[in-house]
Gaussian input, Z-matrix of N, CA and C with variables (Angstrom, degrees):
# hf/3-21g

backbone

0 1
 N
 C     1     B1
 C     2     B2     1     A1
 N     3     B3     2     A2     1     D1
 C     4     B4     3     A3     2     D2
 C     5     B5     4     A4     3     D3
 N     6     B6     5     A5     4     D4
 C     7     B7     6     A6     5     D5
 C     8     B8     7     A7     6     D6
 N     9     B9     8     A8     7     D7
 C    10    B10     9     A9     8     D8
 C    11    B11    10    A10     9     D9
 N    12    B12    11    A11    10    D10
 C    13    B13    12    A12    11    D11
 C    14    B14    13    A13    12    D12
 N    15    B15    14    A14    13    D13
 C    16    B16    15    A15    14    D14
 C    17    B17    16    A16    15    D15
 N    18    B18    17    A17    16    D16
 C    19    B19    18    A18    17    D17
 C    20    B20    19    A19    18    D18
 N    21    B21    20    A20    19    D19
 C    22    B22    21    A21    20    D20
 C    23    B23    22    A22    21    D21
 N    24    B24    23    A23    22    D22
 C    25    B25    24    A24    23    D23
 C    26    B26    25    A25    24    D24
 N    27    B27    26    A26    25    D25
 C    28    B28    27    A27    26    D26
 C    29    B29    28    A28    27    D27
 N    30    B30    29    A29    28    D28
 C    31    B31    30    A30    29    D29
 C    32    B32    31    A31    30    D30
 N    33    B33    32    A32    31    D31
 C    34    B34    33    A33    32    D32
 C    35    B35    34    A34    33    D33
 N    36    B36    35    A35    34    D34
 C    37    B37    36    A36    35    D35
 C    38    B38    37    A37    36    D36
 N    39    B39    38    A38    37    D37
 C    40    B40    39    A39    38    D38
 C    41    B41    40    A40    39    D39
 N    42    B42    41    A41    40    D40
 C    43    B43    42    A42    41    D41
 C    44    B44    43    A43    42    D42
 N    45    B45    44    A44    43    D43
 C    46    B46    45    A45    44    D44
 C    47    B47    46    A46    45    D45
 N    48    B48    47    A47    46    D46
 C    49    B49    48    A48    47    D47
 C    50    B50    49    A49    48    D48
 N    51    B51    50    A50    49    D49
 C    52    B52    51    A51    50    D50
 C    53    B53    52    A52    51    D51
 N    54    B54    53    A53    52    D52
 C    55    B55    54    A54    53    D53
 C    56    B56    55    A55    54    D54
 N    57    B57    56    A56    55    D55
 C    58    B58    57    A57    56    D56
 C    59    B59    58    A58    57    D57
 N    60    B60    59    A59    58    D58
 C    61    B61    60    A60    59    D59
 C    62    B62    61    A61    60    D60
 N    63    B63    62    A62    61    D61
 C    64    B64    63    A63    62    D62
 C    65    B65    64    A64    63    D63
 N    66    B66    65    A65    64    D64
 C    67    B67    66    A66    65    D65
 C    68    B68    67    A67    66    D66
 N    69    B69    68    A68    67    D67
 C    70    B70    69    A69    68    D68
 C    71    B71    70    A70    69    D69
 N    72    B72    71    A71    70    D70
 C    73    B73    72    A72    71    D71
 C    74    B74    73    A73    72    D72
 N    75    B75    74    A74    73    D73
 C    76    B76    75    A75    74    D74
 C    77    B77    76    A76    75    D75
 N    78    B78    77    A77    76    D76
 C    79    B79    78    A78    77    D77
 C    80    B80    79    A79    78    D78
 N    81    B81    80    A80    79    D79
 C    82    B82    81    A81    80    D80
 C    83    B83    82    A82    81    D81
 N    84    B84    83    A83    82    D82
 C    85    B85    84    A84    83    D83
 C    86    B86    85    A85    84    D84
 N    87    B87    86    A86    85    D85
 C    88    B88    87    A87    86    D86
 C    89    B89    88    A88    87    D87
 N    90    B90    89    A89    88    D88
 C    91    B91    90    A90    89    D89
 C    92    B92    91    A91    90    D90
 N    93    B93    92    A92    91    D91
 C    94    B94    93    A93    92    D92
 C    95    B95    94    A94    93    D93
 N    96    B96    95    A95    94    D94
 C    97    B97    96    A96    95    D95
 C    98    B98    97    A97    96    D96
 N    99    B99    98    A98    97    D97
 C   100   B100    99    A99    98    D98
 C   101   B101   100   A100    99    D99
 N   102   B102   101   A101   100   D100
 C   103   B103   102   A102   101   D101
 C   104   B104   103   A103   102   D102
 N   105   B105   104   A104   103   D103
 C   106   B106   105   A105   104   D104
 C   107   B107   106   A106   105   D105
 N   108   B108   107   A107   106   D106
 C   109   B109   108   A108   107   D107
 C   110   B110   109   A109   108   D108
 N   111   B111   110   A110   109   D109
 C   112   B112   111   A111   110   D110
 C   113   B113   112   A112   111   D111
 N   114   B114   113   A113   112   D112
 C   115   B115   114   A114   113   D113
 C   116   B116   115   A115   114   D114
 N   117   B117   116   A116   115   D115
 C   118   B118   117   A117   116   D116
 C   119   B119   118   A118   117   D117
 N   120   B120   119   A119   118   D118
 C   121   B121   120   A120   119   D119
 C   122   B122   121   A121   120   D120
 N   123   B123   122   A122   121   D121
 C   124   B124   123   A123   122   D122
 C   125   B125   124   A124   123   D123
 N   126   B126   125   A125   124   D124
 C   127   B127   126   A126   125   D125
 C   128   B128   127   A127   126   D126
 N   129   B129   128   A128   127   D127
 C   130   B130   129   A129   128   D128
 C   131   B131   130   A130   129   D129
 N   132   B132   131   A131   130   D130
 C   133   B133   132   A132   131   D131
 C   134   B134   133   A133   132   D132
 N   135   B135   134   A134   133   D133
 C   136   B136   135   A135   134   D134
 C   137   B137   136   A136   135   D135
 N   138   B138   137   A137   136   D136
 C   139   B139   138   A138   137   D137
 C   140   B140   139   A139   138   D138
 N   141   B141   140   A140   139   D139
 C   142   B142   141   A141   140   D140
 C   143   B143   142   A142   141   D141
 N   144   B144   143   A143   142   D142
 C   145   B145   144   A144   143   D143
 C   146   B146   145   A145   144   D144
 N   147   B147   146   A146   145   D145
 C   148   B148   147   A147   146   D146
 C   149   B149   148   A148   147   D147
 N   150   B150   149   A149   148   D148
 C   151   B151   150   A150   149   D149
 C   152   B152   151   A151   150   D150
 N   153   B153   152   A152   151   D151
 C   154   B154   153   A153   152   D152
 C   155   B155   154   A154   153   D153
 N   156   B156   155   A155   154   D154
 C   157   B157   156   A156   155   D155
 C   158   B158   157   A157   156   D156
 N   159   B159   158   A158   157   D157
 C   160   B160   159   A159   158   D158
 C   161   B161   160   A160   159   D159
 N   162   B162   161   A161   160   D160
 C   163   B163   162   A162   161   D161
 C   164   B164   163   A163   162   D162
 N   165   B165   164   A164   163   D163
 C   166   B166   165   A165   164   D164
 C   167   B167   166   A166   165   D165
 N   168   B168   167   A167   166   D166
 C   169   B169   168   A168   167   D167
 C   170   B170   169   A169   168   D168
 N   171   B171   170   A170   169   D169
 C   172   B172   171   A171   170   D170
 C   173   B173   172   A172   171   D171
 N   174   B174   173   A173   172   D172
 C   175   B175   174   A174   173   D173
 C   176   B176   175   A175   174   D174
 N   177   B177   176   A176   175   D175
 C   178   B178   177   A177   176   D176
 C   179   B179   178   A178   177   D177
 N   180   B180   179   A179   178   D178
 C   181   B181   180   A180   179   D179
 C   182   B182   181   A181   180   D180
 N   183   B183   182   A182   181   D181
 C   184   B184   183   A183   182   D182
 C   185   B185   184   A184   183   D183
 N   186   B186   185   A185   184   D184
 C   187   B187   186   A186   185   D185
 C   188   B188   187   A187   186   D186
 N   189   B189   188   A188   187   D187
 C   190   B190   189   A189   188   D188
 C   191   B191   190   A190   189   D189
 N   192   B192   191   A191   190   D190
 C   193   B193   192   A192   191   D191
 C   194   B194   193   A193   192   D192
 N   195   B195   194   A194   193   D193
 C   196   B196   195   A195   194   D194
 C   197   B197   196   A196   195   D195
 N   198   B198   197   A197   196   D196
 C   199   B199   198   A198   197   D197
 C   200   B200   199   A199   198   D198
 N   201   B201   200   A200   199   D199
 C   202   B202   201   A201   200   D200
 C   203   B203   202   A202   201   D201
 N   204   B204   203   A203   202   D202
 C   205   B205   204   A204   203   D203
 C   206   B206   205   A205   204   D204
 N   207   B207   206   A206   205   D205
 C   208   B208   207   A207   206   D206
 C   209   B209   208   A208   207   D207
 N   210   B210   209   A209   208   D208
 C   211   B211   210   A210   209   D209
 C   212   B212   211   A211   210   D210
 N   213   B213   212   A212   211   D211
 C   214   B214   213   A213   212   D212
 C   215   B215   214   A214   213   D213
 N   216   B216   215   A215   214   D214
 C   217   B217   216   A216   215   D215
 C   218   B218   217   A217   216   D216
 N   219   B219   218   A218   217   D217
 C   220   B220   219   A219   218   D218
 C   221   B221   220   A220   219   D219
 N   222   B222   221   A221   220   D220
 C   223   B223   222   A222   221   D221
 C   224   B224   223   A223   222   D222
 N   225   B225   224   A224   223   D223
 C   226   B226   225   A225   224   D224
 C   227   B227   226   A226   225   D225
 N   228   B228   227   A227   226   D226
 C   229   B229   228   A228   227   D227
 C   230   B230   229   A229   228   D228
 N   231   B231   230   A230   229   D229
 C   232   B232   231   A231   230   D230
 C   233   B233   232   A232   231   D231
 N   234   B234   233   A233   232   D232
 C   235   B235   234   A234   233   D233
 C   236   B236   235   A235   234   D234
 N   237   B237   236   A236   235   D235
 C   238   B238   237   A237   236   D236
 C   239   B239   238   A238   237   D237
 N   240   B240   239   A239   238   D238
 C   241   B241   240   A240   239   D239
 C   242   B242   241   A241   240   D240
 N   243   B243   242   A242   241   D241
 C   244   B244   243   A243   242   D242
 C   245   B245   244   A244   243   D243
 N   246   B246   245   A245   244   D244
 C   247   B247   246   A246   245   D245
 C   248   B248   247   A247   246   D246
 N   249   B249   248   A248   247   D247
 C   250   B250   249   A249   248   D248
 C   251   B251   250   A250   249   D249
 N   252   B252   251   A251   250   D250
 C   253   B253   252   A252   251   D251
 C   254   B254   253   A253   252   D252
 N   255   B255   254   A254   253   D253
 C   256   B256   255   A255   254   D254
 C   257   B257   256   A256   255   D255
 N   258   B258   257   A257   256   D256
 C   259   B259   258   A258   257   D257
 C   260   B260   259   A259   258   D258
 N   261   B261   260   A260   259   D259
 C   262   B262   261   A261   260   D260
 C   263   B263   262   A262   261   D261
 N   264   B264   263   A263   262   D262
 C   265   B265   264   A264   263   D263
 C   266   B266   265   A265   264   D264
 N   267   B267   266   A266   265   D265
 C   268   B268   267   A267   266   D266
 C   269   B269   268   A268   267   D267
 N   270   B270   269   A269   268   D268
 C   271   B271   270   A270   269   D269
 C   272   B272   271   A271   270   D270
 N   273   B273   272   A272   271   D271
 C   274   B274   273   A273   272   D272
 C   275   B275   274   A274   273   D273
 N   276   B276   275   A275   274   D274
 C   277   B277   276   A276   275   D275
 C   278   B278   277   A277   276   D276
 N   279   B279   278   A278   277   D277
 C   280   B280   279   A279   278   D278
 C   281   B281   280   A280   279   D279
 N   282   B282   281   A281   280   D280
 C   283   B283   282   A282   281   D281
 C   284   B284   283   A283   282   D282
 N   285   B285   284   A284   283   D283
 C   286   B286   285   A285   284   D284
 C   287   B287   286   A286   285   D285
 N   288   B288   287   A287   286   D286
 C   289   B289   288   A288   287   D287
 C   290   B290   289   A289   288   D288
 N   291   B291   290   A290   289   D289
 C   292   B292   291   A291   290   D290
 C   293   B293   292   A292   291   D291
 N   294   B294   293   A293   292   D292
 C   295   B295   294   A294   293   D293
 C   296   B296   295   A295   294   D294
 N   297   B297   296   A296   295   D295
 C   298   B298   297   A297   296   D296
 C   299   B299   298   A298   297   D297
 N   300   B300   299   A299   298   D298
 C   301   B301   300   A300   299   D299
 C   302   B302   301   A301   300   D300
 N   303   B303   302   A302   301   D301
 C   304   B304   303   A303   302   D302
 C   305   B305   304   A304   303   D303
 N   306   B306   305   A305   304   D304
 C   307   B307   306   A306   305   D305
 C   308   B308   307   A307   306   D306
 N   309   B309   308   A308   307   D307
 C   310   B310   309   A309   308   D308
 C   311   B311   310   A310   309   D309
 N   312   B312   311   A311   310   D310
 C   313   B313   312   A312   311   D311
 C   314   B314   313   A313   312   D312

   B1=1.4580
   B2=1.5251
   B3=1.8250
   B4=1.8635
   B5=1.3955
   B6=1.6120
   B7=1.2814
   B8=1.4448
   B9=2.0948
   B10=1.0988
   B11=1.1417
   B12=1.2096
   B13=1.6892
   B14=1.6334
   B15=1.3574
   B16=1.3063
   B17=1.9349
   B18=1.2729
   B19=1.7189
   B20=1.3456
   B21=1.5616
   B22=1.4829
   B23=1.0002
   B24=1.8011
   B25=1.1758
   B26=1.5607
   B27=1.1236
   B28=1.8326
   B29=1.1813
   B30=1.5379
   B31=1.8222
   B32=1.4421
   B33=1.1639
   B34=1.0715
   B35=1.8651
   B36=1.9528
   B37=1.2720
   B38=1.6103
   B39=1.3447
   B40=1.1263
   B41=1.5039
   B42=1.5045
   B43=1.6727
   B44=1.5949
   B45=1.1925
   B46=1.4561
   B47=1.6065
   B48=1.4342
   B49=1.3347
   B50=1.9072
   B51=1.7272
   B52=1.2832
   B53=1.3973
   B54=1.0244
   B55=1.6944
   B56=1.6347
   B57=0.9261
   B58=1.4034
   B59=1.4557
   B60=1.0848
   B61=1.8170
   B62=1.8153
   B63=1.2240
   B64=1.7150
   B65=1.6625
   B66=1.3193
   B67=1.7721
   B68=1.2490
   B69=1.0247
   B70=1.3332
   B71=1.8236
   B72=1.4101
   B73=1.2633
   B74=1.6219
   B75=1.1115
   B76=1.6143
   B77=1.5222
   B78=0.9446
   B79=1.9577
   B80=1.4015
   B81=1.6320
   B82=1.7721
   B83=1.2323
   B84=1.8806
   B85=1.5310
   B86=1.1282
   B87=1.7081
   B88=1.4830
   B89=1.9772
   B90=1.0223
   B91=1.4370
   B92=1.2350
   B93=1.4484
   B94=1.5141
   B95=1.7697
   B96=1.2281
   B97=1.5909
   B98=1.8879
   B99=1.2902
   B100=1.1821
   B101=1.2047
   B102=1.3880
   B103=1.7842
   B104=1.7669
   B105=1.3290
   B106=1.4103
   B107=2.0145
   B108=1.6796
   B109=1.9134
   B110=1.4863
   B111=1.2500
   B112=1.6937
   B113=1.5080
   B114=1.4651
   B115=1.3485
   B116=1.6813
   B117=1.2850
   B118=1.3716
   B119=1.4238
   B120=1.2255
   B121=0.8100
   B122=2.1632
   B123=1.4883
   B124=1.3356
   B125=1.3845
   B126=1.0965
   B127=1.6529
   B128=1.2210
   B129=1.6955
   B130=1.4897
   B131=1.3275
   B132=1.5062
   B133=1.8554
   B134=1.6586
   B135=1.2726
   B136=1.7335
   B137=1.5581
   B138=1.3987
   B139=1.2358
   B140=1.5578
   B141=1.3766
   B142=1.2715
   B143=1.9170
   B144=1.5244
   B145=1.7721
   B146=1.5799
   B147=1.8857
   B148=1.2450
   B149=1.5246
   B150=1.3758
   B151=1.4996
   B152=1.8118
   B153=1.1323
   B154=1.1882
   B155=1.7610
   B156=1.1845
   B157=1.6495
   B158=1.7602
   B159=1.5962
   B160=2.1211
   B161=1.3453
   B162=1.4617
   B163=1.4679
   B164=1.4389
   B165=1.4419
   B166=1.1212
   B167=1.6027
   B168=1.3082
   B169=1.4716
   B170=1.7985
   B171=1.5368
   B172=1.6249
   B173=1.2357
   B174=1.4600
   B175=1.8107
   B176=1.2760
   B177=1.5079
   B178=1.7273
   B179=1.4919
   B180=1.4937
   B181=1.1874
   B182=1.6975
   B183=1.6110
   B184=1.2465
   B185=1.8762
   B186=1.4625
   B187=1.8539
   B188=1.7521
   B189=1.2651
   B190=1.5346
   B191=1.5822
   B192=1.1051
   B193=1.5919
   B194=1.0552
   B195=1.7649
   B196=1.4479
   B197=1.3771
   B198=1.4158
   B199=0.9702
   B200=1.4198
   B201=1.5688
   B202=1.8999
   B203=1.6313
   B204=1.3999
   B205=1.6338
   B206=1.5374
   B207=1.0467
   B208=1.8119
   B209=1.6874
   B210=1.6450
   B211=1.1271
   B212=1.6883
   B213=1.4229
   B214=1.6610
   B215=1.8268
   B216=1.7178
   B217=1.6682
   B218=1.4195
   B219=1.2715
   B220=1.4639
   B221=1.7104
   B222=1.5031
   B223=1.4655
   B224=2.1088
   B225=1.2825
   B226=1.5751
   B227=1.9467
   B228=1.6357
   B229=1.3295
   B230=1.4313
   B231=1.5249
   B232=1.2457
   B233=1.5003
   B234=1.1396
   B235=1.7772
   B236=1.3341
   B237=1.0534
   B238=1.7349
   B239=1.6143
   B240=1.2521
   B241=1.8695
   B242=1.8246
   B243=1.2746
   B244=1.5708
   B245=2.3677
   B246=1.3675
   B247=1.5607
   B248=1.4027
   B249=0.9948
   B250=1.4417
   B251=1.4964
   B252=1.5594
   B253=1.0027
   B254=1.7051
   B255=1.5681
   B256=1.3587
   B257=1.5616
   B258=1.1942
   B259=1.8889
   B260=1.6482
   B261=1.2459
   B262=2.1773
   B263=1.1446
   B264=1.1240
   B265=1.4033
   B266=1.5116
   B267=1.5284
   B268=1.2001
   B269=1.9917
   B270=1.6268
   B271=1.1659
   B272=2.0647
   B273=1.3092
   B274=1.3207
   B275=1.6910
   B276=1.5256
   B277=1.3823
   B278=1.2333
   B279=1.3454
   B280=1.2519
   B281=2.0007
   B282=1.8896
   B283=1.8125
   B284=1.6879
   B285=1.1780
   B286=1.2628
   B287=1.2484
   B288=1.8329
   B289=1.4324
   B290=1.7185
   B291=1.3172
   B292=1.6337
   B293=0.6949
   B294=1.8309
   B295=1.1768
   B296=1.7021
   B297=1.2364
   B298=1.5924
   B299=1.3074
   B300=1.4366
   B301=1.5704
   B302=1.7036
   B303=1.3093
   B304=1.3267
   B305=2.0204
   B306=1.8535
   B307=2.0301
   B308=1.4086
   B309=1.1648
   B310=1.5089
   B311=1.2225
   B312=1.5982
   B313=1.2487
   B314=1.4194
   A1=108.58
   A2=100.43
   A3=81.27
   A4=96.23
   A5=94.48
   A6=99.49
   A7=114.29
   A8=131.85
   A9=106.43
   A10=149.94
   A11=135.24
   A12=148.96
   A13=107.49
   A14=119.53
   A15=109.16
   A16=119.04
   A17=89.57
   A18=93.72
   A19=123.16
   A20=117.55
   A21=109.44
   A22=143.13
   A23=100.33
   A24=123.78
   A25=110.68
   A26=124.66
   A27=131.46
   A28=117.27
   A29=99.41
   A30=114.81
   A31=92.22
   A32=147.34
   A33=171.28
   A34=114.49
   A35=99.29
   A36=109.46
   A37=109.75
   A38=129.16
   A39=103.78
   A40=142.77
   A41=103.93
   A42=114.17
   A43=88.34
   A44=142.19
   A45=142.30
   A46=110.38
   A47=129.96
   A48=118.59
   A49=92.41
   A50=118.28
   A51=127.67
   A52=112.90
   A53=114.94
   A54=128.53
   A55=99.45
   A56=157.06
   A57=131.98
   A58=92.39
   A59=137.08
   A60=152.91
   A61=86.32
   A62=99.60
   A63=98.06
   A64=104.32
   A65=122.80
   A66=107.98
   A67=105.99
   A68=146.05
   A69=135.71
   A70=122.02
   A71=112.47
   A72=136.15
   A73=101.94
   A74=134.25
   A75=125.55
   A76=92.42
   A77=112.60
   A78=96.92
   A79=122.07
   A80=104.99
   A81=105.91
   A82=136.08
   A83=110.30
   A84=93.07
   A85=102.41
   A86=138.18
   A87=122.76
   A88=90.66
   A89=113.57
   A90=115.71
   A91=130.48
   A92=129.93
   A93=159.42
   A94=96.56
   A95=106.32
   A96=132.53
   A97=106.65
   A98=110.64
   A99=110.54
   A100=139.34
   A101=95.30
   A102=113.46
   A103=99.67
   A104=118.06
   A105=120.77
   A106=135.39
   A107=82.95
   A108=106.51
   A109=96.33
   A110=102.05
   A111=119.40
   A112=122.80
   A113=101.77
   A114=101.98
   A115=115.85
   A116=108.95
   A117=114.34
   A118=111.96
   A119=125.70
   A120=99.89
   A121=134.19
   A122=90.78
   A123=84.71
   A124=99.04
   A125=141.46
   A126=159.87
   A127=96.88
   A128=132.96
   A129=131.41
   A130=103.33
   A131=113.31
   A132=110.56
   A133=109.79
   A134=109.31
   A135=110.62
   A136=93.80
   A137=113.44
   A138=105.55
   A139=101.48
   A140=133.51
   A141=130.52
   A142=116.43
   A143=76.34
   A144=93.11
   A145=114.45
   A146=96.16
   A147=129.96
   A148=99.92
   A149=127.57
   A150=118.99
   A151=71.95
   A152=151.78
   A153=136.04
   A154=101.37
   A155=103.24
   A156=90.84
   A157=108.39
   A158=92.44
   A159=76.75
   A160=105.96
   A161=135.06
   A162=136.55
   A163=86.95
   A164=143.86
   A165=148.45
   A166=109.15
   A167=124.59
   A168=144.02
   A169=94.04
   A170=127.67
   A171=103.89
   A172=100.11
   A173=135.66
   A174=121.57
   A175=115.56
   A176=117.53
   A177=123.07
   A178=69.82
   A179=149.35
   A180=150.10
   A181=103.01
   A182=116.43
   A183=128.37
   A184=108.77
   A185=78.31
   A186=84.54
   A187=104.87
   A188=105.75
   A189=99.94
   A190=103.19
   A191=122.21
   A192=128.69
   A193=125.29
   A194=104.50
   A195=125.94
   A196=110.08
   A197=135.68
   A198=138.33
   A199=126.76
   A200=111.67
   A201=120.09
   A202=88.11
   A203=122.71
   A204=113.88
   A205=104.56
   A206=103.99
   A207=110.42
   A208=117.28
   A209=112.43
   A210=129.75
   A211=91.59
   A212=88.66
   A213=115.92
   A214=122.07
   A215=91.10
   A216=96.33
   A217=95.58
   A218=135.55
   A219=137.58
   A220=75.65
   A221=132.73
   A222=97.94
   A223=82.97
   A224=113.24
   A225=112.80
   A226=102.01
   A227=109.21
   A228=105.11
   A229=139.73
   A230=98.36
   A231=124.18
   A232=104.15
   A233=112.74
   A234=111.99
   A235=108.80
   A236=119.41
   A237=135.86
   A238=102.59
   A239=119.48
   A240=123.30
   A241=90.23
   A242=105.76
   A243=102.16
   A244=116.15
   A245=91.89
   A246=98.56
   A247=110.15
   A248=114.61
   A249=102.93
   A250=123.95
   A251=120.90
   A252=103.31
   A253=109.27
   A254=98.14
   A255=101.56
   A256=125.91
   A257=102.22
   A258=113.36
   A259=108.60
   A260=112.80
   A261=108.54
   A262=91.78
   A263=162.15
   A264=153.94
   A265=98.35
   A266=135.65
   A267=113.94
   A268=100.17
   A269=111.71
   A270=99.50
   A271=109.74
   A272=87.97
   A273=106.55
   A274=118.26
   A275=105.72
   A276=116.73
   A277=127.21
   A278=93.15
   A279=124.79
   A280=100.79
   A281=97.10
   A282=92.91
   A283=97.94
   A284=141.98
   A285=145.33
   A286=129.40
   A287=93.49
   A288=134.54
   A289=96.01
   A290=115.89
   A291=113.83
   A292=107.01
   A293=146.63
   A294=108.30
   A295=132.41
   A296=106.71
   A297=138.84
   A298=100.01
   A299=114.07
   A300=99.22
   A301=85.06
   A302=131.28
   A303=120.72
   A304=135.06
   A305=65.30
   A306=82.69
   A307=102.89
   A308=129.92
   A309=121.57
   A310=114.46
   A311=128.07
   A312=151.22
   A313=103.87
   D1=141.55
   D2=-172.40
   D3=-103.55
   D4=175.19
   D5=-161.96
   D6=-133.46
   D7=124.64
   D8=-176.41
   D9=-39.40
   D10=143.87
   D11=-149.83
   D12=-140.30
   D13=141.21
   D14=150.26
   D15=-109.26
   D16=21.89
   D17=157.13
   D18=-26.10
   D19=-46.79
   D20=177.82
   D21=-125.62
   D22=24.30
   D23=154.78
   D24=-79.58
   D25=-47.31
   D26=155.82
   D27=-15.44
   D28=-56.85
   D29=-165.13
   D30=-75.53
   D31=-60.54
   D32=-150.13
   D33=-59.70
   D34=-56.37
   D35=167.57
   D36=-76.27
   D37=-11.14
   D38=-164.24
   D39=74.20
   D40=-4.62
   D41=-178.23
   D42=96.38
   D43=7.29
   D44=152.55
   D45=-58.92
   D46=95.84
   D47=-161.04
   D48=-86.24
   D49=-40.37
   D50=159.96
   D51=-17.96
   D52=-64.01
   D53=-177.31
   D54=-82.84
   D55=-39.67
   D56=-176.78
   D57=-66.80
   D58=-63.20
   D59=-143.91
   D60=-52.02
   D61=-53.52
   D62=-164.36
   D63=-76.65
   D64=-42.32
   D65=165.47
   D66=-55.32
   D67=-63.17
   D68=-156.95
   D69=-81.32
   D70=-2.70
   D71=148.74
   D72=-76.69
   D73=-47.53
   D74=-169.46
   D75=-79.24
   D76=-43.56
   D77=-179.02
   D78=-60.21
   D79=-55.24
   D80=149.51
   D81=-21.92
   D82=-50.56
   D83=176.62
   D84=-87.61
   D85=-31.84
   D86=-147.98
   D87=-82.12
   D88=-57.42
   D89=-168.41
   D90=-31.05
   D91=-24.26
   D92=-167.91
   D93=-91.11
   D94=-52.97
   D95=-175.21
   D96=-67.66
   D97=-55.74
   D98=160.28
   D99=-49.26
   D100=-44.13
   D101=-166.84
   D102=-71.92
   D103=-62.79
   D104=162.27
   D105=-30.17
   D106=-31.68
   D107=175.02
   D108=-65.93
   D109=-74.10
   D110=166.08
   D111=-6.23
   D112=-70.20
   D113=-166.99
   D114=-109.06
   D115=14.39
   D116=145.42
   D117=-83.17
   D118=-60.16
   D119=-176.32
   D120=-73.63
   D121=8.14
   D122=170.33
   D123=-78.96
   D124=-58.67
   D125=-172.70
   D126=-40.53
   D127=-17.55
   D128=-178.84
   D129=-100.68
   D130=-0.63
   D131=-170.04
   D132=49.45
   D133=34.06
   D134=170.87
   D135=-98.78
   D136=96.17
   D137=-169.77
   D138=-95.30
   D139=12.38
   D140=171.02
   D141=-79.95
   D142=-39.13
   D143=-171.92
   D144=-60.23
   D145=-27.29
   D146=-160.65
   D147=-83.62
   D148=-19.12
   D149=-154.03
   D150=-119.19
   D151=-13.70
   D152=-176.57
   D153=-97.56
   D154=-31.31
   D155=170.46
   D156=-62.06
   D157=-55.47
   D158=-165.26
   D159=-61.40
   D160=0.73
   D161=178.27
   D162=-72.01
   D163=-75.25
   D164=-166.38
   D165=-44.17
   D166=-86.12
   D167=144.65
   D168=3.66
   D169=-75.88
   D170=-148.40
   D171=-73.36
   D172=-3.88
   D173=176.91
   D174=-65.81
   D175=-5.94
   D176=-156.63
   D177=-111.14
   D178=-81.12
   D179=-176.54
   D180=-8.33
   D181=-61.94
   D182=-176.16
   D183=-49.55
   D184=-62.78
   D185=-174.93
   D186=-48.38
   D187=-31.98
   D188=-158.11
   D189=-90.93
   D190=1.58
   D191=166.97
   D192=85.55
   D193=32.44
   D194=-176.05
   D195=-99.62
   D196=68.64
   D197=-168.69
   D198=-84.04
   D199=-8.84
   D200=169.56
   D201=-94.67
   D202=-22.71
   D203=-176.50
   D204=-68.55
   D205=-59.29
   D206=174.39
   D207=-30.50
   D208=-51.38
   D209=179.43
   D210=-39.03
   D211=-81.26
   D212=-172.52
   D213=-25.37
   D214=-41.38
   D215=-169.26
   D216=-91.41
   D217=0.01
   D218=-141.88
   D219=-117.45
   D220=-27.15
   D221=-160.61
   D222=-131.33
   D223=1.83
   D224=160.72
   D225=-66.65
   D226=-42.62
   D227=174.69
   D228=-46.69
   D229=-35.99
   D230=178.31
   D231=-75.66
   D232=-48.91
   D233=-170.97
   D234=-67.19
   D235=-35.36
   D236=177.74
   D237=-60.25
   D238=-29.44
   D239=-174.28
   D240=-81.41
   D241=-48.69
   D242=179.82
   D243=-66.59
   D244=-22.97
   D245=-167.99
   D246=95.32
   D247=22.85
   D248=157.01
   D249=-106.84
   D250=153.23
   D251=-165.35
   D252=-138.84
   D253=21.00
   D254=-171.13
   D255=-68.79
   D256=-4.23
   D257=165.85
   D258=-76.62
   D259=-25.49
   D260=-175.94
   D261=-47.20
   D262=-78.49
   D263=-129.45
   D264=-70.98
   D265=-61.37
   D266=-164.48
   D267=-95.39
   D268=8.31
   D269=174.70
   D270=-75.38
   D271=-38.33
   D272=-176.57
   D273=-55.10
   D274=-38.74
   D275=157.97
   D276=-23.35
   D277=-66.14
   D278=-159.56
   D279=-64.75
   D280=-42.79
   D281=-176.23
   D282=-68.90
   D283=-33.14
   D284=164.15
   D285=-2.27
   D286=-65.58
   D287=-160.97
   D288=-79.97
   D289=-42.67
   D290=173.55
   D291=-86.54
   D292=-32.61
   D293=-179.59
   D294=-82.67
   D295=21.52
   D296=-177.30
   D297=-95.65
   D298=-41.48
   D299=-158.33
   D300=-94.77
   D301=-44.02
   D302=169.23
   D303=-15.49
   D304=-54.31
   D305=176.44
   D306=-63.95
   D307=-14.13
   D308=-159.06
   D309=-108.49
   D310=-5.42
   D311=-140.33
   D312=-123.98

């Protein structure tokens, strides 16, 4: 199972520690904020609202170097436009797994 990274926030700043500090402060606050959008509205069965949150949600997946997660949220999105929702369980995992490594960061 992979596991968040800031690998490409690194690559990204350039050895700019200024600029990593502030992405990874903007993911901090929005991500908590997201994740909550998310799963109300799964709990509302608005599964449209629901497939535009994990649209939002898998770019932080990307940044965070979850790249089989991306796969994952990239085609939970799609199933969510149809109503299905049998990926939440390991999509949800997956917000779990960051918001662990978040606290630690």
């Amino acid at each position: 199972m992979e596991a968040p990274n800031l690998d490409y926030i690194k690559k990204l700043s350039g050895g700019d520690s200024e600029f990593e500090g502030k992405l990874i402060s903007v993911i901090k606050e929005e991500f908590p904020k997201e994740r909550i959008e998310f799963e109300n509205n799964l709990d509302k069965n608005d599964f449209l609202a629901t497939a535009q949150n994990v649209h939002k949600l898998k770019h932080k997946f990307s940044i965070l170097g979850l790249e089989q997660s991306y796969q994952l949220a990239d085609e939970f999105e799609e199933d969510l436009k149809n109503s299905v929702i049998e990926r939440s369980d390991q999509f949800n995992a997956v917000l779990d797994r960051i918001s662990a490594f978040l606290e630690q960061i």
